[in-house]
DRENLOLO-410285 format. One line per 10 residues: number of its first residue (from 1); for each residue x, y, z of C-alpha. Coordinates in Angstrom, 3 decimals. Example, Ala and Ser with C-alpha at 12.3 -4.5 7.8 and 13.67 -1.06 7.14 Angstrom:
<sites>
1) 12.300,-4.500,7.800; 13.670,-1.060,7.140
</sites>
This chain:
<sites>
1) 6.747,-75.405,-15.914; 5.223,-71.662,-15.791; 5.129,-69.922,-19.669; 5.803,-66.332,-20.126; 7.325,-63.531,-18.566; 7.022,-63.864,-14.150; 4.869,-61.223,-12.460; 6.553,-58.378,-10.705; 5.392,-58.632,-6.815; 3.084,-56.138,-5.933
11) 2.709,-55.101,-2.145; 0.611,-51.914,-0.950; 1.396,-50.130,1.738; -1.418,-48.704,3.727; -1.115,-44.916,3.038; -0.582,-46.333,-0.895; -3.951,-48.344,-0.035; -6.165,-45.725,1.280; -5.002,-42.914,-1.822; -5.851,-45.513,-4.142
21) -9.538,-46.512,-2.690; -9.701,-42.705,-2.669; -8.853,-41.966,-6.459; -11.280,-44.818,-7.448; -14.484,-43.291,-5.310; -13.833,-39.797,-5.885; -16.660,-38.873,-8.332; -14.050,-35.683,-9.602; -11.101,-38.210,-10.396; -10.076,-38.338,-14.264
31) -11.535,-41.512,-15.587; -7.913,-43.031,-16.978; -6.444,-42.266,-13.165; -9.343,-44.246,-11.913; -8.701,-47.354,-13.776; -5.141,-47.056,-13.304; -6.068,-47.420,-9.156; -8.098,-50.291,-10.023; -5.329,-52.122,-11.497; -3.210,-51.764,-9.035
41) -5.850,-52.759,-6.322; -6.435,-55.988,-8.073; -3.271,-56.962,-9.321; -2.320,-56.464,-5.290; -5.309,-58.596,-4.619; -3.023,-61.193,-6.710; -5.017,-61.337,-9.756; -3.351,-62.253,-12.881; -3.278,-59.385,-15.492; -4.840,-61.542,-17.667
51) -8.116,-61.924,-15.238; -7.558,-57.837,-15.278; -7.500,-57.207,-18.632; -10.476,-58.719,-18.853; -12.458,-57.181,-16.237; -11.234,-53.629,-17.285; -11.708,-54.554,-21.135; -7.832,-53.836,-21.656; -4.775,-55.999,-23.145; -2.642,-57.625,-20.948
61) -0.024,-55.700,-22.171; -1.700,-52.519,-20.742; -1.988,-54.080,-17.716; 1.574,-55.031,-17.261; 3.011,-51.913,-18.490; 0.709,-50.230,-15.204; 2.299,-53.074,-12.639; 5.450,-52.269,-14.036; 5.402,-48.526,-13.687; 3.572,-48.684,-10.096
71) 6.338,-51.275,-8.634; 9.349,-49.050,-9.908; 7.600,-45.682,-9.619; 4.978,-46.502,-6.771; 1.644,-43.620,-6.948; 3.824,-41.056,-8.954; 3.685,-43.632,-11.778; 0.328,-43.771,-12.329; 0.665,-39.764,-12.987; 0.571,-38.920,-16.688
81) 4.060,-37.412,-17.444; 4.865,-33.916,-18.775; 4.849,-33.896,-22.506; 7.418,-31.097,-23.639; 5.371,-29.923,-26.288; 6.394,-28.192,-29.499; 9.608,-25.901,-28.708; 8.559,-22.050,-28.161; 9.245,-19.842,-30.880; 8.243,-16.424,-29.090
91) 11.317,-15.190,-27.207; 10.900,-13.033,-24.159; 12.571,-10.477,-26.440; 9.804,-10.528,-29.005; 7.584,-9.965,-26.140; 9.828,-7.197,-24.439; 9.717,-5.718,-28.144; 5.811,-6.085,-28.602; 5.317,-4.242,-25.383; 7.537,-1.231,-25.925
101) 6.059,-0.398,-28.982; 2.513,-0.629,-27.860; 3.611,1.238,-24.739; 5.796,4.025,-26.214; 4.980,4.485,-29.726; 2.381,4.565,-32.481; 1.747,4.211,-35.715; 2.628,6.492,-38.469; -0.982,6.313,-40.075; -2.771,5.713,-36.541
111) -3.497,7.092,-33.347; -2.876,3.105,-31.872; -1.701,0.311,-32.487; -3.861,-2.479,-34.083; -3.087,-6.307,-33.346; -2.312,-6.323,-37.082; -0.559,-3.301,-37.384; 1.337,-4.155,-34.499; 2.043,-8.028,-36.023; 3.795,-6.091,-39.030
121) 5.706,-4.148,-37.159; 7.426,-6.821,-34.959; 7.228,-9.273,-37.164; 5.014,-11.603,-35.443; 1.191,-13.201,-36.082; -1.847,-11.558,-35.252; -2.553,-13.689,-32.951; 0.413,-13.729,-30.877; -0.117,-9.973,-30.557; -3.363,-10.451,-29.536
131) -1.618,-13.194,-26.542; 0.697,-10.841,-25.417; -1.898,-7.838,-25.049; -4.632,-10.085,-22.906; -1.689,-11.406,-20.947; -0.827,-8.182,-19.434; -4.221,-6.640,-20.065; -3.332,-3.965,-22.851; -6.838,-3.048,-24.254; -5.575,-0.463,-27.044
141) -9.354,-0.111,-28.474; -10.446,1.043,-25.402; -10.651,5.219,-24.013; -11.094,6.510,-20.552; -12.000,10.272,-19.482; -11.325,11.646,-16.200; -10.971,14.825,-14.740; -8.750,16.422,-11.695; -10.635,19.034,-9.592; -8.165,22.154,-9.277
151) -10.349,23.520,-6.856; -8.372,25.028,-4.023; -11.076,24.057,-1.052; -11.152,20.592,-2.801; -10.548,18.322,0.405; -12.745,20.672,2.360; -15.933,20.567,0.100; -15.200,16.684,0.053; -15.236,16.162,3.339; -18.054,18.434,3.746
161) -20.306,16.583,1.302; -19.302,13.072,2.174; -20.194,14.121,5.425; -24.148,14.976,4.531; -24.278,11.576,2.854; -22.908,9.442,5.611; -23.913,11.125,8.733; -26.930,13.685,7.779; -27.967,16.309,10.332; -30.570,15.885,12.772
171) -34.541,17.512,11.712; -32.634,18.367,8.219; -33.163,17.064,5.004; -30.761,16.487,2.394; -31.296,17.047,-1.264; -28.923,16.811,-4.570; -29.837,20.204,-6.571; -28.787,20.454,-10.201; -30.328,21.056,-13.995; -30.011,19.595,-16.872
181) -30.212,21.956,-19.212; -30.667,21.826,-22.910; -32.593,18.259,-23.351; -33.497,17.849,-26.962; -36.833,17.165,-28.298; -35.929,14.756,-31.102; -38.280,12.426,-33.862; -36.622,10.692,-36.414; -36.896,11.238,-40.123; -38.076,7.921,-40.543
191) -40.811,5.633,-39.263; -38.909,3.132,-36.132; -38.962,-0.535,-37.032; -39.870,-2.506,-34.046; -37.733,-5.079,-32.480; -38.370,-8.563,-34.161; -36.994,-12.409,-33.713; -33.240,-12.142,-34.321; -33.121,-8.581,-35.538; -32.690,-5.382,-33.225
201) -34.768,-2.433,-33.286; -33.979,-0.163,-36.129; -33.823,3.606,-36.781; -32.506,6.601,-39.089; -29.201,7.403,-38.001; -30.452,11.411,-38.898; -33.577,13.010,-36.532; -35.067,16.347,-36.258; -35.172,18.980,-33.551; -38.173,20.037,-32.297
211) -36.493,22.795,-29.359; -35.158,22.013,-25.799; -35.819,21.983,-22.382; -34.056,22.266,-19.080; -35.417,20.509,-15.998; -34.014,21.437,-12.749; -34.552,18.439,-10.565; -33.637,17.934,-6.651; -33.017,14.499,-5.195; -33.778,13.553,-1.039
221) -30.949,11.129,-0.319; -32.559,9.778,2.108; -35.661,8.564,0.013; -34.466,8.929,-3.586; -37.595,10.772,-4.331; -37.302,13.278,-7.009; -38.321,16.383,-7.221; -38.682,17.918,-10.673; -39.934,20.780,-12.924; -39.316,21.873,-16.737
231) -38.561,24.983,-17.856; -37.643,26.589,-21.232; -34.605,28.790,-19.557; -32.259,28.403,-16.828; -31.813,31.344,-15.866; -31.594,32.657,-11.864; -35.507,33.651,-12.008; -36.495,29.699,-12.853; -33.886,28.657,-10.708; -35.632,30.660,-7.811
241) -38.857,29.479,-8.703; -37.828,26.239,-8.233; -36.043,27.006,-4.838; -39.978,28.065,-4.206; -41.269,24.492,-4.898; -38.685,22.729,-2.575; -39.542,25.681,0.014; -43.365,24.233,-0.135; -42.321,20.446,-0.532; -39.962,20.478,2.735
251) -42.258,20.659,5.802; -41.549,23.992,7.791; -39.801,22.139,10.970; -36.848,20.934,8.809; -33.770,22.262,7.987; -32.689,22.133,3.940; -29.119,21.427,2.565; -28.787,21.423,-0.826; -25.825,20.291,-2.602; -25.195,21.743,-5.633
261) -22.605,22.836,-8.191; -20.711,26.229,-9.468; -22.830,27.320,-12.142; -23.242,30.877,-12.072; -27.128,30.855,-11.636; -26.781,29.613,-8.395; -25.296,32.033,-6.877; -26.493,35.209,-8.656; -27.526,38.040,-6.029; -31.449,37.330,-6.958
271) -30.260,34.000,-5.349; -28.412,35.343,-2.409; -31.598,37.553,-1.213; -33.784,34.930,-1.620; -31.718,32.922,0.956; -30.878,35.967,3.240; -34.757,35.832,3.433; -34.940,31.861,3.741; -32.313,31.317,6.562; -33.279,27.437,6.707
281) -32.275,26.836,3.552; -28.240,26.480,3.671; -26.283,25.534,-0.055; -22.908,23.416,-0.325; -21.329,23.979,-3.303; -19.059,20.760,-5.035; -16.019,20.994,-5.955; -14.995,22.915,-9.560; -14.652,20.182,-12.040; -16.212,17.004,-9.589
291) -20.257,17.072,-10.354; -19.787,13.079,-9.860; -20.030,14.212,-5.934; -23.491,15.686,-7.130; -25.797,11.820,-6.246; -28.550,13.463,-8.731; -26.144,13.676,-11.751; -26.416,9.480,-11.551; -30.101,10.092,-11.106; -29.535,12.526,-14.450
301) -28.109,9.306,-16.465; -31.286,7.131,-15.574; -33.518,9.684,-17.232; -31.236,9.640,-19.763; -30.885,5.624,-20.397; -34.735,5.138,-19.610; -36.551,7.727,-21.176; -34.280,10.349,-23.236; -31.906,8.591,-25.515; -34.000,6.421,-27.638
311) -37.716,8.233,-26.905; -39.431,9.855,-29.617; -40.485,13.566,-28.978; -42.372,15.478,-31.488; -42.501,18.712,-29.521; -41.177,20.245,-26.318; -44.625,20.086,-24.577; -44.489,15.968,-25.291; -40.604,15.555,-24.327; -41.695,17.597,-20.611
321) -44.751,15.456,-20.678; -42.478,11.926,-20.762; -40.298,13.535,-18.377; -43.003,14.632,-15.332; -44.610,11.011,-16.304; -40.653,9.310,-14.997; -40.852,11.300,-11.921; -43.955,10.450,-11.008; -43.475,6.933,-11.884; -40.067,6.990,-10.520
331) -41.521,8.013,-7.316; -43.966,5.628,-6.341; -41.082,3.344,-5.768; -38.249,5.698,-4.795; -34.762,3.541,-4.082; -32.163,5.983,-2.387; -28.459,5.600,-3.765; -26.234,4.256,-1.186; -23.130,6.250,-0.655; -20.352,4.034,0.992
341) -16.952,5.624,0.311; -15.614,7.822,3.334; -14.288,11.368,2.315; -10.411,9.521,3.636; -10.698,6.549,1.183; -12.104,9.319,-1.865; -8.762,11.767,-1.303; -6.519,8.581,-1.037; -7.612,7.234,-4.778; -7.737,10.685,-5.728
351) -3.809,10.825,-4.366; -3.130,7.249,-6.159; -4.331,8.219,-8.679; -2.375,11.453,-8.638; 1.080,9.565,-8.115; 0.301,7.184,-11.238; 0.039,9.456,-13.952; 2.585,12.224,-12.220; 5.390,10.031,-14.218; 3.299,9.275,-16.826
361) 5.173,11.858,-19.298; 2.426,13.898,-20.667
</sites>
């Protein structure tokens, strides 16, 4: 007579065939799924589990426990199950509480809330803080700045602008017009200490002046070549000077529009004869509080990144030196900025944006 417990029967049916030939040659299948398949495939073959534990380097116990499960649960039993997992101790009303505070309130010695600070306050771990605020993205280190243009013609000088950078005039030539004024010549009162193996480049946190300059710089969107000169003042007198230069750069058969911004200096009356007597020159003026219209104020910040913030100037005349030197390199290989937002999609973030913080309650 037969010893030991009888063998379930174990039929496939063909859809339960072809999923499990599929789990076993699927290079992405979890490796415990995989053997699981292989089980059943042999066992259905008629195999003993015995000749199956062997193969798979398992107990026959193992084996039997995966018939068993596949003939009363069929595929779904070769699944590993749910595991409940410790209970939850954070309530949705700890993190209802978390958030209100964070949201509407601040600390009596702070201008924020810290995870910490925040912890001691609701009675909760750092670290659960810390869950809550990357789960709906609450970055409380972190500051924005903006700035709404009040400017009454707002939409028109938008549209106007926008319009020069998508869809420039025929014979005409484009240029971004703007100075920036006041660019310190700075050394530091120590020696720098190069950049070594695992250590950044060091320098004294105090420098010393050396005077300023203020270079008045126009941009050709088209090419992204730069046209530049230094002066000690910006006054209207340098800024004509330099209308002079970009007179002689731009070739006689084009037209000139030059975008620029509200400073006063632009539109002094030394200015406005100087175009009465130059009628191919014609200025748009940006928006009051939007020089991010302006393309050479991004132009401005990679002078500033590449050359300005961490150069070493020991006079004015070495600063203006460094700065003609980026132009000149900058213009061997010009790249234009590309300009892709129409004036519509500009005013509808600007109206978003508008409608967000219009309930805000500041």
């Amino acid at each position: 007579m037969p010893r030991g417990r009888p063998m379930l029967p174990l039929l496939l049916a063909r859809q339960e065939r072809e999923t499990l030939d599929r789990w076993v040659r699927r290079p992405k299948t979890a490796q415990a799924l995989a053997q699981r398949a292989r089980i059943v495939l042999a066992c259905a073959e008629g195999q003993s589990n015995g000749v199956v534990a062997t193969r798979e380097r398992l107990t026959r116990q193992t084996v039997g426990r995966w018939r068993a499960r596949f003939v009363s649960k069929r595929l779904d039993g070769l699944l590993d199950e749910l595991r409940p997992g410790a209970p939850r101790r954070i309530t949705d009303a700890d993190v209802e509480r978390a958030l209100t505070r964070t949201l509407e309130s601040t600390p009596r010695d702070a201008t924020h809330w810290s995870t910490r600070a925040l912890a001691r306050a609701c009675g909760l771990s750092q670290s659960a803080v810390s869950r809550i605020w990357r789960a709906f993205a609450l970055q409380q280190h972190r500051t924005e700045t903006f700035k709404l243009s009040r400017d009454p013609l707002f939409i028109e000088k938008v549209r106007d602008i926008v319009g020069l950078y998508l869809h420039p005039p025929d014979k005409a030539l484009v240029l971004c017009v703007d100075e920036k004024t006041q660019i310190q010549a700075l050394d530091r009162s120590q020696p720098l200490l190069p950049m070594r193996t695992g250590q950044p480049e060091r320098r004294a946190h105090d420098y010393v002046r050396h005077g300023t300059t203020s270079l008045f710089a126009a941009l050709n969107v088209k090419s992204g070549a730069v046209l530049g000169q230094c002066r000690r003042r910006h006054r209207a007198i340098e800024f004509r000077k330099f209308l002079e230069q970009i007179d002689a750069a731009v070739p006689a058969r084009f037209q000139a529009h030059l975008i620029l911004d509200n400073y006063g200096t632009h539109k002094a009356p030394r200015i406005r004869r100087w175009l009465a007597q130059h009628p191919r020159f014609h200025l748009h003026f940006t928006p009051t509080g939007a020089s991010w219209i302006n393309l050479v104020e991004r132009w401005f910040a990679m002078l500033t990144e590449k050359q300005i913030r961490r150069g070493i100037h020991r006079s004015t005349r070495e600063l203006e030196v460094a700065i003609v030197d980026y132009i000149q390199i900058h213009n061997q290989r010009p790249k234009p900025f590309l300009w892709t937002k129409t004036a519509d999609e500009i005013l509808a973030n600007v109206g978003r944006f508008c409608q967000r913080i219009s309930n805000s309650g500041h």
